[in-house]
N, C-alpha and C positions, 0 to 999 in steps of 0.2 A: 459365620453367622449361626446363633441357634436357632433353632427351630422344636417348638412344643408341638409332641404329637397324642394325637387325641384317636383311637379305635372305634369303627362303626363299621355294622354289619347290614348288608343292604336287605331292607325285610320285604315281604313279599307284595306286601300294598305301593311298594317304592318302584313297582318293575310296569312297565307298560304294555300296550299291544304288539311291543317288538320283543320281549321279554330281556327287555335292557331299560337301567335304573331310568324314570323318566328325568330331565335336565333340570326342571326345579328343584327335584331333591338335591340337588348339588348346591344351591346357594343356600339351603339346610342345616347342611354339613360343613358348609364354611363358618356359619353362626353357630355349632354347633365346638366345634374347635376354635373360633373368637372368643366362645365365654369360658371356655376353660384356662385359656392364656389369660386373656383380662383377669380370672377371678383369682390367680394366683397371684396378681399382681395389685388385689385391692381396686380394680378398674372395671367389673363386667358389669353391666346394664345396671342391677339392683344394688351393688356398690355404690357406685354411678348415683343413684338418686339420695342418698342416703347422705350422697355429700351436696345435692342439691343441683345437680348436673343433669341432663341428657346427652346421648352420643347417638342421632340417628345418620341413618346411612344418607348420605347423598350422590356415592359415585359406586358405580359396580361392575366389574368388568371377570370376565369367567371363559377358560374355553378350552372346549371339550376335545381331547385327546383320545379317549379309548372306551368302549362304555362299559359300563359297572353292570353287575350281572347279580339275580334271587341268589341270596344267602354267600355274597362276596365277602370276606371280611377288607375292611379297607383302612386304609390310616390317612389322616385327616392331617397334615403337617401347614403348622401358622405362625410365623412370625410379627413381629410392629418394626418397618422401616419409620426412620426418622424424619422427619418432614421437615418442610421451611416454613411453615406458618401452624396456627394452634389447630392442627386439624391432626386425626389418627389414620395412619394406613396399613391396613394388615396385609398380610400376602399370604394366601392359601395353594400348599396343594394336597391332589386328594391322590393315591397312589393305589394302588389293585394287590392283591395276591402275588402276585407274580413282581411286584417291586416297581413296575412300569407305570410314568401316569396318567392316568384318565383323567383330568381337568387339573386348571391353573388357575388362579385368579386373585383377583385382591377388592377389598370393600376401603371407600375415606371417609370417615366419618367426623362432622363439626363438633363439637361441642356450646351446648345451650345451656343455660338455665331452665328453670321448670317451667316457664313460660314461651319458651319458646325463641330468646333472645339469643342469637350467635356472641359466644363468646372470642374476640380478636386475640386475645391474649390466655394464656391456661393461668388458671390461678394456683396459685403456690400451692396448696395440697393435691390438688391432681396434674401439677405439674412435676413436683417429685415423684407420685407414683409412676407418670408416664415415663419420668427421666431413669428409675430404677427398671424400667421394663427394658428401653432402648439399650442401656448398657449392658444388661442380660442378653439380650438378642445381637449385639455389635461384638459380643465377646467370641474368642478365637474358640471353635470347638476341638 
């Protein structure tokens, strides 16, 4: 499987009163590494409207391994699993300095129209963009 990786360095408004990154920055940086896979795919948010679409989040799931620490540089690694119905799943992880990872997770996201209508079926232009992502991502590295 490939996996796109996207580099973030934890800045110092990101660290807490324990001086470790706090956990919301972490579903940040998964959105942060979603739109750079999506956008080389013709698929990230403003892509996305431009062909008349939404993709908001409705599933999240995330969990934390090791925590990320002021001025960490980190790598943000995201793929798109293939799903059974017209919905997207990305799978993030976030990985430390040290190679080891500090969180896991993945976002599914429906696709709408501009109104707000769940799309059952992907329609053909953003179903080839999403089909040329899967086959990028399902290929042997």
């Amino acid at each position: 499987m490939n996996w796109d990786e996207t580099e973030i360095t934890v800045r110092f408004n990101e660290v807490d009163a324990y001086s470790v990154a706090w956990h919301g920055h972490y579903i940040a940086w998964m959105e942060v590494g979603r739109t750079e896979i999506a956008g080389k795919f013709g698929i990230d948010a403003e892509q996305l409207a431009k062909l008349g679409f939404l993709a908001p989040v409705v599933k999240l799931e995330l969990k934390y391994l090791k925590p990320a620490r002021f001025n960490e540089n980190l790598k943000v690694r995201t793929t798109l699993k293939k799903g059974e119905t017209a919905t997207l799943e990305f799978l993030s992880e976030i990985t430390g300095e040290d190679g080891k990872l500090c969180a896991k997770g993945s976002t599914i996201h429906v696709l709408t129209d501009m109104a707000g209508t769940i799309q059952y079926k992907l329609p053909d232009n953003v179903e080839k963009l999403v089909h040329n992502m899967i086959a990028w991502a399902e290929e042997d590295s």
